[in-house]
Backbone bond lengths (Angstrom), bond angles and torsions (degrees), N, CA, C in turn:
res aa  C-N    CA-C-N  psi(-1)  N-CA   C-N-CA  omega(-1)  CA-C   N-CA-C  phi
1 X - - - 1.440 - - 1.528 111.41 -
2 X 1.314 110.17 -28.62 1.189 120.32 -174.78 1.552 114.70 -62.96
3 X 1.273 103.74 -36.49 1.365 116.17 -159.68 1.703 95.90 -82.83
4 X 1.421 113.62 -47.62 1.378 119.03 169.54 1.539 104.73 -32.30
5 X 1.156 116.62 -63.63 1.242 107.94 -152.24 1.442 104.55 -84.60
6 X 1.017 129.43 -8.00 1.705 123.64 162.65 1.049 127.53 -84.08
7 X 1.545 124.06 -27.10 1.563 136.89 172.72 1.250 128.35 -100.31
8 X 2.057 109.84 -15.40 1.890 106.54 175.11 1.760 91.48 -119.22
9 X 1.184 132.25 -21.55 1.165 129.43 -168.05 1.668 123.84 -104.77
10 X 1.049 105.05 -53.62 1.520 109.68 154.69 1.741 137.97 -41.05
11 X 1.478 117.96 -41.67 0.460 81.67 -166.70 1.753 107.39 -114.66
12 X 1.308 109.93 12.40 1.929 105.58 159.63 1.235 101.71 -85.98
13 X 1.900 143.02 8.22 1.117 140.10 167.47 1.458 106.40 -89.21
14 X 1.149 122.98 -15.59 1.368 127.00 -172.36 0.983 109.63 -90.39
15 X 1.972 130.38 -54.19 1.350 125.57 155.96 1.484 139.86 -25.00
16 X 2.084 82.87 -42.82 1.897 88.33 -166.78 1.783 113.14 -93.98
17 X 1.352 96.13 6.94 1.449 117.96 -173.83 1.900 105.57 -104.14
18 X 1.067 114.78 -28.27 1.375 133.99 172.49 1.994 118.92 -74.17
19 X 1.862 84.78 -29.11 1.422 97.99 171.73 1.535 127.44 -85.48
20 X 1.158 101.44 -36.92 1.481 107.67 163.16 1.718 115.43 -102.33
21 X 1.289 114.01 29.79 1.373 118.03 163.64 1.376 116.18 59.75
22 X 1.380 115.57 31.04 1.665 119.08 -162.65 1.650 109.35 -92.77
23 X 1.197 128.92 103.30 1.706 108.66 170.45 1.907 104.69 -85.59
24 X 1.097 156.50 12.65 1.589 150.90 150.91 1.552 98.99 -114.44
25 X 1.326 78.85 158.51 1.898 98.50 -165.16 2.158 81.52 -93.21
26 X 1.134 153.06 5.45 0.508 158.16 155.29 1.977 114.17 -71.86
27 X 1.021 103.72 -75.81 1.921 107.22 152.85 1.316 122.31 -33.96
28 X 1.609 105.05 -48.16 1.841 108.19 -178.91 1.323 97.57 -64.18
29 X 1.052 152.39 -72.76 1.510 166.81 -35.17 2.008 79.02 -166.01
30 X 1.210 113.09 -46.87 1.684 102.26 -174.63 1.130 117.32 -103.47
31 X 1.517 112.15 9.08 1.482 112.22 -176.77 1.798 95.25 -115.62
32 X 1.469 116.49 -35.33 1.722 108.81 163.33 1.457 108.18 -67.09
33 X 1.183 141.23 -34.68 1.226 145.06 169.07 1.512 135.53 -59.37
34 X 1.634 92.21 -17.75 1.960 96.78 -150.73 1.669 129.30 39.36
35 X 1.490 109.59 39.71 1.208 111.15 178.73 1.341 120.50 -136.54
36 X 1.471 112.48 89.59 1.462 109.76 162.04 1.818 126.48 -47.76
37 X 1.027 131.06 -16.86 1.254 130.42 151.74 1.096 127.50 -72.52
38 X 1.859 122.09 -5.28 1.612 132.83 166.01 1.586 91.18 -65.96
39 X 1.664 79.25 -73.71 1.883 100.46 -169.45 1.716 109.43 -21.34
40 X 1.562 116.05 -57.90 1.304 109.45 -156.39 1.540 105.24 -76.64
41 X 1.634 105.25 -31.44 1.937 97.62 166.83 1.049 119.64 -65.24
42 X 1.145 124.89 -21.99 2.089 125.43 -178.07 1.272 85.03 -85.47
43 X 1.365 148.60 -73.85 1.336 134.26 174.08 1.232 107.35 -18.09
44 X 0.951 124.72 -78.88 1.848 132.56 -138.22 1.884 98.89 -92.64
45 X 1.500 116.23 8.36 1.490 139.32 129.53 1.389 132.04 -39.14
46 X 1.495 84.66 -72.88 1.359 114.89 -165.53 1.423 98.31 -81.42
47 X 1.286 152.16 -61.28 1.118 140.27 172.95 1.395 114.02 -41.96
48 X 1.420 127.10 -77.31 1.748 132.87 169.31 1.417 112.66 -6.97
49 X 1.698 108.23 -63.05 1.561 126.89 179.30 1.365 105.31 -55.13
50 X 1.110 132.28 -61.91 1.678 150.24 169.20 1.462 123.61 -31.43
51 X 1.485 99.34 -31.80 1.583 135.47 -173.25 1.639 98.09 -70.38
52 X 1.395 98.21 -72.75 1.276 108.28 -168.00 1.643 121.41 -82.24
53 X 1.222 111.14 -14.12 1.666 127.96 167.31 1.748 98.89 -60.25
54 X 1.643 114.01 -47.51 0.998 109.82 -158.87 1.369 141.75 -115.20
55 X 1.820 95.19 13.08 1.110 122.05 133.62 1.901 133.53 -62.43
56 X 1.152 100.39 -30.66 1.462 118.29 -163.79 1.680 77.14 -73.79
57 X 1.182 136.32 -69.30 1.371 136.76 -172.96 1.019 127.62 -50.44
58 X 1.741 125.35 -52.81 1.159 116.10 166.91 1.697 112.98 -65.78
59 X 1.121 133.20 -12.22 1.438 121.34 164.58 1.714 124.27 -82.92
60 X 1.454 104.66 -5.59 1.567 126.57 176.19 1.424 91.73 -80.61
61 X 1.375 122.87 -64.06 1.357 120.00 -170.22 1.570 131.88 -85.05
62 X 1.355 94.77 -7.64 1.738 113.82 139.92 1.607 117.83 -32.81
63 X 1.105 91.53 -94.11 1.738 138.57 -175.73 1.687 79.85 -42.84
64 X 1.129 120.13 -56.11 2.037 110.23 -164.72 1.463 104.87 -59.04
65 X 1.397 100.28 -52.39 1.644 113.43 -166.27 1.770 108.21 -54.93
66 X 1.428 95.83 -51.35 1.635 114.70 -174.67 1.724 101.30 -51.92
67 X 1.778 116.63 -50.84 1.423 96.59 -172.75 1.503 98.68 -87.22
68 X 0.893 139.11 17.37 1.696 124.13 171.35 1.406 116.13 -108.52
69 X 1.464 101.61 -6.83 1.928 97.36 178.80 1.702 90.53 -132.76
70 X 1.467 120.45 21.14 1.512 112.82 148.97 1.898 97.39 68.11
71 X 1.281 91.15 34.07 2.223 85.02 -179.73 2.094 96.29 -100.36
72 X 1.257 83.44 176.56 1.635 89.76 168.59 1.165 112.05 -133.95
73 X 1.317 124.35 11.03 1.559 123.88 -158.35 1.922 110.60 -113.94
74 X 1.431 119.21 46.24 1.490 113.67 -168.57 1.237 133.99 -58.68
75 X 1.710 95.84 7.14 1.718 98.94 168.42 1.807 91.97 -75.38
76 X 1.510 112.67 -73.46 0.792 110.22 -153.32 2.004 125.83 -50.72
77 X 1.143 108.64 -24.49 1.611 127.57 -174.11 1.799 86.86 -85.69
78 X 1.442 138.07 -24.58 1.618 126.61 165.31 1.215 117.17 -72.18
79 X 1.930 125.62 -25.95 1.147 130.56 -173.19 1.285 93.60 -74.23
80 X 1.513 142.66 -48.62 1.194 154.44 -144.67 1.577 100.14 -82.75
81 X 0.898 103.11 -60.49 1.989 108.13 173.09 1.804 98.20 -58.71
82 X 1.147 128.04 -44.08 1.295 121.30 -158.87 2.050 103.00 -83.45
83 X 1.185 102.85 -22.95 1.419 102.33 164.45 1.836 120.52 -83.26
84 X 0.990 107.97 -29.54 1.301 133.51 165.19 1.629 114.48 -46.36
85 X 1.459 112.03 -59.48 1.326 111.66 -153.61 1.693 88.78 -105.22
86 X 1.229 138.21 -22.42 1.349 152.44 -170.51 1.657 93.41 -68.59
87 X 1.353 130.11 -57.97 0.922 157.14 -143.69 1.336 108.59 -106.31
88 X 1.811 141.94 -26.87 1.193 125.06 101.92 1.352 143.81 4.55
89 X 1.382 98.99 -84.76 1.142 125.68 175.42 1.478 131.27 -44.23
90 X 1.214 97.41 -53.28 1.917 119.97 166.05 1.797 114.16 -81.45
91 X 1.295 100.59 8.44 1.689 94.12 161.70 1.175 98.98 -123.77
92 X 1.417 135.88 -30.53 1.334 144.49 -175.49 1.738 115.89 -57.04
93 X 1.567 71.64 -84.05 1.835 82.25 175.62 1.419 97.09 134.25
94 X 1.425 93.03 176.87 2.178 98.60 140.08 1.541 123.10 -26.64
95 X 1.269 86.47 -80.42 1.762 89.03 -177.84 1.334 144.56 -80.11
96 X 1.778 97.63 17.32 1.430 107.08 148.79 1.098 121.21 -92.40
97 X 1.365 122.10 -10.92 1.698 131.84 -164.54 1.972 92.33 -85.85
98 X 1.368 94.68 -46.25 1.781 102.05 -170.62 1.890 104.39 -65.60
99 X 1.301 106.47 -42.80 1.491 110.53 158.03 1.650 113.35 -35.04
100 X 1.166 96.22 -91.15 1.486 110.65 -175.85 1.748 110.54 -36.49
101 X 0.748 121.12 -48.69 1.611 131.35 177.48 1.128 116.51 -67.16
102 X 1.711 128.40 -35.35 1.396 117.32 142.62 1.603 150.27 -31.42
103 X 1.880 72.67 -61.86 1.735 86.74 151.84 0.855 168.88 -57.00
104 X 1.535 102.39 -36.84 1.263 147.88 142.48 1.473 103.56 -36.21
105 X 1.506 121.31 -73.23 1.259 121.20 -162.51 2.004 119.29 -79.01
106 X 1.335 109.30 9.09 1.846 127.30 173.87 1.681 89.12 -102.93
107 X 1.421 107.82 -39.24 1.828 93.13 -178.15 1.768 116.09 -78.73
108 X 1.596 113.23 -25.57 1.311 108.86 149.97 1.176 119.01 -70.27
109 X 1.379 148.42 -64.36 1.324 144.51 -163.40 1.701 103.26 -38.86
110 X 1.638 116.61 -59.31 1.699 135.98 -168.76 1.808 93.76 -55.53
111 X 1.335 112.48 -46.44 1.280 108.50 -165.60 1.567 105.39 -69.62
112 X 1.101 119.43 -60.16 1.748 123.58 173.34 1.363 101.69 -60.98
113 X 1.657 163.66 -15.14 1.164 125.28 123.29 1.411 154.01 -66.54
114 X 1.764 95.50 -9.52 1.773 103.07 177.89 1.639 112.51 -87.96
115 X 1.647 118.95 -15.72 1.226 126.83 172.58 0.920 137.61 -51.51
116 X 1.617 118.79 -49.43 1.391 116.12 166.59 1.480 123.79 -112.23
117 X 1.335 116.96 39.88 1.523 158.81 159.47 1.589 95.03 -100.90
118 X 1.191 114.80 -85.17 1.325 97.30 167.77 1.516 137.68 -1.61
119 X 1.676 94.19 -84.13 1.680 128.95 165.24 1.408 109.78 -39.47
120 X 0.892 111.07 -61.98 1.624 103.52 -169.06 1.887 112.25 -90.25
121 X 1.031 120.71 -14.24 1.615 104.30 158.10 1.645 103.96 -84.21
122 X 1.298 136.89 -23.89 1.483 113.37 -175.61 1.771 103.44 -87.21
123 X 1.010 97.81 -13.12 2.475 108.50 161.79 1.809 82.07 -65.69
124 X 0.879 139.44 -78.65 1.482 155.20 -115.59 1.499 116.42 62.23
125 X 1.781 107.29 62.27 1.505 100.60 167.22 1.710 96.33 133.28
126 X 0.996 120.25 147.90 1.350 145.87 179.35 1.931 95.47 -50.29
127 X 1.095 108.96 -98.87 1.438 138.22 146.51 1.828 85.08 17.75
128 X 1.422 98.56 -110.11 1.920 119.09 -163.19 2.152 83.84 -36.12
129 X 1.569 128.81 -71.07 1.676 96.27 -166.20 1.447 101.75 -55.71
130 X 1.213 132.16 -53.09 1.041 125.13 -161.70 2.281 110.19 -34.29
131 X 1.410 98.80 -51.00 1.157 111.07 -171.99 1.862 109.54 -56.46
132 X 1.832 85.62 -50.68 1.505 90.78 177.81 1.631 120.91 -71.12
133 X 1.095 140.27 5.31 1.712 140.90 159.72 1.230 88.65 -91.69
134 X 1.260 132.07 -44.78 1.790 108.23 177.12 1.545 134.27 -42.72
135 X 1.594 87.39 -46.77 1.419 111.00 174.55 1.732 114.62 -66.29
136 X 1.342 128.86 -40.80 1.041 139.85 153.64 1.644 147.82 -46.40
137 X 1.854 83.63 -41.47 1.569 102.70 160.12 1.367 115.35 -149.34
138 X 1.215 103.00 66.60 1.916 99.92 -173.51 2.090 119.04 -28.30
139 X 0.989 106.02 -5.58 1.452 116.00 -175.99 1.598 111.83 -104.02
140 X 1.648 122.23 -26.83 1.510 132.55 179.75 1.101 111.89 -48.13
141 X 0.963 131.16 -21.45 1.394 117.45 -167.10 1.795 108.31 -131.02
142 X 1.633 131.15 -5.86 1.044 111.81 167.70 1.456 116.83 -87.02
143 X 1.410 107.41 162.44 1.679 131.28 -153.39 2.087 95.29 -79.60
144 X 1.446 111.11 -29.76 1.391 129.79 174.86 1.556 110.81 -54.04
145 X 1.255 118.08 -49.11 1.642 127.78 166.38 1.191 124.74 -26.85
146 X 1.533 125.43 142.71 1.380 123.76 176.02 1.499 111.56 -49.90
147 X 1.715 103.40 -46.79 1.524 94.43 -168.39 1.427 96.97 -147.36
148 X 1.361 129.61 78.21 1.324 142.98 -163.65 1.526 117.69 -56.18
149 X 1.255 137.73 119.99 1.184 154.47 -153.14 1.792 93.98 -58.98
150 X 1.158 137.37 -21.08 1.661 149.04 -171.18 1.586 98.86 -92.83
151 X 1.036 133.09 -45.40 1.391 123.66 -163.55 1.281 108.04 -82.36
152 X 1.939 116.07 -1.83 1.724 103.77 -168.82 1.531 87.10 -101.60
């Protein structure tokens, strides 16, 4: 899907978004439309969605911080990230957020290939982890499973 949307969708959205000078698909959306009442529902979309994406995160990075510096308090360590990244953000701009999210996304990509490279030279070999999640969960790895250790 991913790929869909970078190679059939992106990029006559990029042209026609370039034409009416739009950086949010919310802006594009009322200027291909002529409708500021699009605009403010794709807005008031896009924020809602944003809302709840970004709660889910600052309570992810709660919960990280809390077990790695031994706290118990994840309101307070969410206020701290949420002043943090707010405050970023509002000196930054746009294009520190698009920065950061780049980055973000080469430090995910590196991490999901050094992991199970990782994994399997400290097994010594595909094979020995493979053997050892067997041993661990004789069920992880067949395709019969509710939710088979291969499909995640």
């Amino acid at each position: 899907m991913v790929l869909v949307s970078w190679f059939v969708v992106a990029p006559p959205l990029v042209v026609q978004a370039r034409r009416f000078k739009a950086l949010t698909i919310p802006e594009f959306l009322g200027h291909r439309y002529r409708s500021g009442g699009l605009r403010r529902f794709a807005g008031l979309v896009v924020v809602l969605a944003s809302l709840v994406y970004m709660v889910a995160v600052f309570d992810g990075a709660a919960r990280s911080l809390d077990s790695l510096l031994q706290l118990d308090s994840s309101w307070i360590t969410m206020a701290v990230i949420f002043v943090v990244v707010t405050g970023y953000t509002l000196s930054g701009g746009y294009h520190s957020v698009v920065a950061t999210d780049a980055v973000q996304g080469l430090i995910l990509f590196a991490g999901a290939m050094a992991l199970p490279c990782a994994m399997i030279a400290r097994r010594g070999g595909l094979g020995n982890l493979l053997d050892e999640v067997r041993r661990a969960n004789p069920t992880a790895l067949d395709w019969a499973n509710e939710m088979p250790l291969i499909t995640m």
